[in-house]
C-alpha positions, 0 to 999 in steps of 0.5 A: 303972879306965877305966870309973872314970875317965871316969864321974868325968870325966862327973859332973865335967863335967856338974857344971861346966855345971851350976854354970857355967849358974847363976853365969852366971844369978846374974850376968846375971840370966837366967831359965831357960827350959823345954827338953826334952833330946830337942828342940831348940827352935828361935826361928824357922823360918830356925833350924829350916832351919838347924839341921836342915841342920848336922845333916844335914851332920853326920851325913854327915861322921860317916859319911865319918870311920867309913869312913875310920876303919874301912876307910882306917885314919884316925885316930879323933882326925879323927872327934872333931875332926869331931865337936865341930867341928859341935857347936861350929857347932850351938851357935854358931848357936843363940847367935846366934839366941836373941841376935838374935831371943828375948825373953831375949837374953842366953840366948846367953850360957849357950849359948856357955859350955856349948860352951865347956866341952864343947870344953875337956872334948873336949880334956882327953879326947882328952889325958888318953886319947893319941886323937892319939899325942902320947906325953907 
């Protein structure tokens, strides 16, 4: 039933980005642009530097919170707070370079509602599955 619940959860996600991305491409008159899902693209070379430096750190930090999971027994909700911290970060800077220097400006404003409701969705897990013992 697990198993159930979180493919539910996963359609149910993806679905709001999905439809979220196009109300706002609607409203805003956005066009979509061309990406791949296994690159980033990057609009300058200082967002290349910087992308490739939050992910650095990322994966650092990820390896320091599993060390601290496996072997100190910390609790697994710091490695998911850790996780969409950076991926909050990622986003955040992204948006502010397809604002700042892309020919479609108001791209950065998809970029943002996806990480919103990346966010919201990783809190609405880490609720609905007990990650930090809040026992409701």
């Amino acid at each position: 039933m697990l198993w159930l619940k979180f493919g539910l959860f996963l359609v149910a996600l993806f679905g709001a980005i999905w439809l979220v991305k196009w109300v706002l491409r609607k409203i805003f008159n956005i066009e979509k642009e061309t990406t791949n899902w296994f690159s980033n693209n990057h609009v300058n070379h200082l967002h290349k530097k910087m992308d490739w430096g939050i992910r650095i750190a990322t994966m650092i930090a990820m390896f320091v919170v599993l060390y601290l999971f496996f072997y100190k027994e910390y609790p697994f909700a710091l490695y998911l707070i850790i996780w969409v911290a950076f991926m909050f970060i990622d986003s955040s800077v992204k948006a502010f370079f397809q604002w700042k220097y892309t020919d479609n400006p108001k791209q950065w404003i998809l970029t943002m509602s996806e990480i919103t409701i990346l966010v919201i969705a990783a809190l609405v897990a880490t609720i609905q599955l007990d990650l930090i013992n809040l026992r409701l």
